[in-house]
N, C-alpha and C positions, 0 to 999 in steps of 0.2 A: 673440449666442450666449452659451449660459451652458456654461462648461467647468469641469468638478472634475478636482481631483491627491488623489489619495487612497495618498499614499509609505508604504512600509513594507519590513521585512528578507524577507517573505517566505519564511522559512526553515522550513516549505515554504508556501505559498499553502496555504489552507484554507477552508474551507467559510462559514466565519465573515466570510475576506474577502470571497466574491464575495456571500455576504445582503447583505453590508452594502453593497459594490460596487450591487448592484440594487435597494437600497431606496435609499439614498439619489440615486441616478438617478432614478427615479421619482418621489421625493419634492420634490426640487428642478427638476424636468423640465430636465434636463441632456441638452444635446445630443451632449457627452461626456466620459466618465469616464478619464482615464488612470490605471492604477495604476504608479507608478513606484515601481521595485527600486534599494533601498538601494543604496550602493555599501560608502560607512564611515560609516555617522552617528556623530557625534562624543559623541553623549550614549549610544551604546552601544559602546565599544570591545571587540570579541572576536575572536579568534585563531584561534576553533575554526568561525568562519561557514563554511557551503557557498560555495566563489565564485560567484560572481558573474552569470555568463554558466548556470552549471545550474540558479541560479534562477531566473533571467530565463525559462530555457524551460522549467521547470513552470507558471511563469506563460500564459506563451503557447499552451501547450498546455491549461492549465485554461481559457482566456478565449474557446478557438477559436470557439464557437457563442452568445455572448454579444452581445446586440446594443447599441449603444454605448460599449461598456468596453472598453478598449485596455491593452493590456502597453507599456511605455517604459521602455525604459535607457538612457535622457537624466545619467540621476546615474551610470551605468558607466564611459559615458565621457569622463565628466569627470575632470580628474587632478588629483589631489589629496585633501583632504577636501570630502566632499560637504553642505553647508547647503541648507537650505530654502529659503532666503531666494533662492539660486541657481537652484532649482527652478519658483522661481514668477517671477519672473524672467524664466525662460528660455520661460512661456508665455504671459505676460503680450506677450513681442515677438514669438510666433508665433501671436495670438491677438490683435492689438491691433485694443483697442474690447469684448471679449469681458468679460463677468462672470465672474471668477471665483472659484471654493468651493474650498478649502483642506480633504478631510476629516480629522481629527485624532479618537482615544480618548481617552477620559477622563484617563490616568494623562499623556500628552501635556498636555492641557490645562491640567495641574496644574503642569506642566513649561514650559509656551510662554512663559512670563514671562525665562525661564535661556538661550530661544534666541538664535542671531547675530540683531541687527535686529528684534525681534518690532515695533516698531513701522512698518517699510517692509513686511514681510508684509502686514497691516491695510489697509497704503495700496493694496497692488495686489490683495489678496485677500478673503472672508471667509471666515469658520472657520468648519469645520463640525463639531459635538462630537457622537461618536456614544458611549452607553454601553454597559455590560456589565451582564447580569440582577442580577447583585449587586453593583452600582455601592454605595460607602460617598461618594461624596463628593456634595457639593452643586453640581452640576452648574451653577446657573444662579448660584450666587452668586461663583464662578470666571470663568463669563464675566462676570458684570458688573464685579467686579475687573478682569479686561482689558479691555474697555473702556473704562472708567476709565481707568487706566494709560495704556494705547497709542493710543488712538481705535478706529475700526474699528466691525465688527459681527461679536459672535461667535454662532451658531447653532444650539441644542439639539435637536437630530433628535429626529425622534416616532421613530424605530428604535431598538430596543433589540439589541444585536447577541448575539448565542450564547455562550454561557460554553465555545469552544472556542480553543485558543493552541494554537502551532508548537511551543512547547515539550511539551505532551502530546501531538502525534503524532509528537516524536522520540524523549521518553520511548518508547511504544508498539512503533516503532520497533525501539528497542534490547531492549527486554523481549518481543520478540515476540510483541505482541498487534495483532488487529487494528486497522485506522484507515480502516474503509470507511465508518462513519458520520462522520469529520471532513474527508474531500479528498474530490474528484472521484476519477470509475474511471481516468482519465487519470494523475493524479499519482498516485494508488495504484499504479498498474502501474510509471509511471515510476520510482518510488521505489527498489519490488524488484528494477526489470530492472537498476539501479543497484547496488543493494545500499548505499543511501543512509540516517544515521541506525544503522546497523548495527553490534554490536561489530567491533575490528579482527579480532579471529579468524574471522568470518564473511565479511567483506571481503577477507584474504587471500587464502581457500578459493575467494572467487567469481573474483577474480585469476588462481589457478592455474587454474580450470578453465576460464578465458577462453584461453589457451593452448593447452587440449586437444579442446576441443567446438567446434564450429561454431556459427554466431551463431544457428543457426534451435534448435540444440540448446540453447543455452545459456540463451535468449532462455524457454525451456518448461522449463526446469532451475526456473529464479526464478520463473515462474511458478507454478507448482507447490509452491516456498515458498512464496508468499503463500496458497495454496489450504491447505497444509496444515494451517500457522498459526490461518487460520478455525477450519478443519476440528476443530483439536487445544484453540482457547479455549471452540469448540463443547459438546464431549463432556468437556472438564476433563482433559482429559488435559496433558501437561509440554509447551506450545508450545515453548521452547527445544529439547526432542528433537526436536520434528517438524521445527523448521525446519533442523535438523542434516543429518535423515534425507532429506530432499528435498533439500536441497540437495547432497546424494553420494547420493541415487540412481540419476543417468545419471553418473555418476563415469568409468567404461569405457567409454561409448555408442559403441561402433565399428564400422566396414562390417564383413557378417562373416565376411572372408576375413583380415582385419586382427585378429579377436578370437580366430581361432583361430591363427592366426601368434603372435600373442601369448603365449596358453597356452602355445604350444611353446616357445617364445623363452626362458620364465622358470617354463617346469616346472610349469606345472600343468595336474592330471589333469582334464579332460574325459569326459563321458560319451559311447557313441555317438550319445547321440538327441539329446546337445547338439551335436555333431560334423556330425549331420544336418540340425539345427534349430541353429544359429548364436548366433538371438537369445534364445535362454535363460539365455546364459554371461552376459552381464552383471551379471546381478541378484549372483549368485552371487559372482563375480569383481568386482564390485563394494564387496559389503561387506571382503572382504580387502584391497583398496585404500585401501579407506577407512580400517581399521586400521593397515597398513603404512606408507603413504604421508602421511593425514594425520592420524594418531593421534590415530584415531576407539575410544575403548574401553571406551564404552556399551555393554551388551550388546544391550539393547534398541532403540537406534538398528541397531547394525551389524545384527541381526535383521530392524527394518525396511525395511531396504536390501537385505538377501537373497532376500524377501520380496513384492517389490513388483510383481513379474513375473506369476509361474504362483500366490502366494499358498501356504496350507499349512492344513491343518486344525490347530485351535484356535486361531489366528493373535491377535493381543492386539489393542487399541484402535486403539494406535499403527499396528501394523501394517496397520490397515486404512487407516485415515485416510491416508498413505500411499499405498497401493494407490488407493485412488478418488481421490484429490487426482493422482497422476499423469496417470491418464482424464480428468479435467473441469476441470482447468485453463484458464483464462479462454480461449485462443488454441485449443483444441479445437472440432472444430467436426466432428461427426456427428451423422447419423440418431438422436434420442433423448438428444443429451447434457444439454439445456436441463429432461429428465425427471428426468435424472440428478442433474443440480445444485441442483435440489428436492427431491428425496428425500433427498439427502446431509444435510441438518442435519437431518434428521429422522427418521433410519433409517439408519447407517454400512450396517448389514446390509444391509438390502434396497438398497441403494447400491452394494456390493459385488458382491451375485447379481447386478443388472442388469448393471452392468459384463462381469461372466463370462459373460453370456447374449450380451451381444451381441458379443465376443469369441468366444466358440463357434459365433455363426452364422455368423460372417466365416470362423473356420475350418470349416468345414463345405461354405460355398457356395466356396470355394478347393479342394475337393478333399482335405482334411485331415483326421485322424478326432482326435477331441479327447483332447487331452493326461490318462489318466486321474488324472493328482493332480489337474485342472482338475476334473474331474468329481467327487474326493471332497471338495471343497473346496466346489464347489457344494451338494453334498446336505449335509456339514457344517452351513453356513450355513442352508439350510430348514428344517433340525432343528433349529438354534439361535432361529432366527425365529418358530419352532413353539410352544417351551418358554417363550419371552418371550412370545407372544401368550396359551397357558393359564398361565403364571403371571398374568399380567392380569388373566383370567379370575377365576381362584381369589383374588386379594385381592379383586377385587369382589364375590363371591359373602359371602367373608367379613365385609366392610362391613355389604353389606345385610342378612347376619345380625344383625350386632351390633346394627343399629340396628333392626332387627326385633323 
């Protein structure tokens, strides 16, 4: 059998690991690949690592449909500090007779001379050196130094691996940008539903409203952050506001004999047709929550929190982004959402009308006559859709003048 260990911090599993996980499977026809999660490697000491056990299941979760690459936290639980040299070792006796590939990065390679025993690794292993597109170092004259040095055979993959790191999708993370081109949709989702990577002020808010929402709510709260984020790095709008404003959008989300007990409770005026229609009060009651309680005092956030429900004519960017990041959040799942979620980076507006269309049909086939700010907010929006398609229009006509 030929068996690879391909260790790392995993903080978080990324895109770059599993290329390189599947090329070099392939490339060494490996019957299997274990990727094992750091515990404390001792040439990297930090204080601020995710533990241990949440990596391991971003791992596990990225590797579900992966066919001979396995997740191992062989190095978790072990006590102590965690060496390599333990590692291989430890497959070497659950694998005896087996060939085995040690995969190691380049900046490793440069390192493996500093490790415990680099020459007992050698004895039970061989190395496998993958690089990076803008690899600076001499790749083959490194292993032939070890070599040299320890015995052994070390191994320069034909794979050149992605110029993506853990460390820029926790950057991204924290900066509220997207990171769907660096992880699986798996640990993308995981991440959010976490609130993993994330400033402590975002992390507290996702805390408290873990307390107050229910898990399916809570669970479509985050989701909706990550939706928004897209949505807000999409159109250049301030992703930090977006991801503010979704994540205190369902801030009140309450059954709604509970929302208008509320209102009573702490004095606030209610309308009758919110009094009749329940679920309107949130949006609204909402954004003063979000002021009061978690001293939210953007205006344009609490606006987009206001906002997100019934909408309003002349509604800003933000506000939309918002609005349709609520509807097409990943775990949404209706007639025409998959229409919806294509249209959205390419048209908030016409992203928005549909949304409203198909909300209006639903009230309509219920027996309900459509809420008329719904309907001036509709027409708003076609006449804004309108004005954007003949301005279009009229720079093209002018073009081709010019160049006439």
């Amino acid at each position: 059998m030929k068996i690879g260990i391909f260790g790392g911090t995993y903080d978080p599993v990324h895109l770059g690991h599993i290329w390189t996980a599947r090329s070099v499977k392939d490339e060494l026809e490996l019957n299997k690949l274990f990727m094992v999660v750091a515990a404390d490697p001792p040439h990297k000491p930090n204080n601020d690592r995710t533990p241990g056990a949440i990596r391991y299941r971003m791992l596990d979760q990225a590797l579900k449909n992966e066919e001979r690459i396995f997740p191992s936290d062989v190095e978790l639980k072990r006590e102590g500090k965690s060496y390599t040299v333990d590692t291989v070792a430890h497959y070497k006796s659950q694998y005896r007779g087996a060939e085995l590939f040690l995969v190691v990065g380049g900046d490793m390679l440069e390192n493996f001379p500093q490790w415990r025993e680099p020459a007992r690794i050698l004895s039970m292993a061989k190395l496998v050196a993958v690089s990076r597109p803008d690899e600076a170092r001499d790749m083959r004259a490194l292993a032939d130094s070890i070599e040299a040095q320890f015995g052994g055979r070390v191994i320069i993959s034909e794979f050149t691996g992605p110029d993506i790191s853990s460390t820029e999708v926790r950057r991204r993370m924290r900066d509220a940008e997207p990171v769907d081109l660096l992880v699986t949709r798996e640990i993308e989702h995981y991440m959010y539903r976490n609130a993993l990577y994330m400033p402590e002020r975002i992390s507290a808010i996702k805390s408290r409203l873990a307390a107050v929402l229910n898990k399916k709510r809570l669970n479509h709260t985050m989701l909706t952050v990550l939706e928004a984020v897209k949505l807000a790095y999409c159109y250049s709008v301030d992703t930090e506001k977006a991801r503010l404003a979704a994540l205190l959008h369902d801030c009140i989300k309450l059954p709604n004999k509970e929302l208008i007990r509320y209102c009573d409770e702490h004095c606030y005026d209610i309308t009758e047709e919110e009094r009749r229609n329940p679920y309107l009060i949130h949006a609204r009651l909402g954004a003063v929550l979000a002021m009061e309680e978690y001293g939210v005092t953007d205006a344009e956030v609490l606006q987009a929190i206001k906002n997100h429900t019934l909408g309003r004519v002349g509604m800003s960017t933000l506000d939309k982004i918002i609005y349709v990041a609520d509807k097409i959040e990943p775990s949404r799942d209706f007639d025409g959402v998959d229409e919806i979620r294509e249209v959205a980076y390419r048209d908030i507006n016409e992203a928005m009308l549909l949304v409203m269309k198909h909300s209006a049909d639903y009230t309509v086939k219920n027996g309900r006559a459509i809420n008329p700010s719904t309907q001036a907010v509709m027409d708003f929006l076609e006449q804004e859709m309108e004005r954007e398609k003949n301005g279009v229009f009229a720079a093209q006509e002018d073009y081709l003048s010019d160049r006439l």
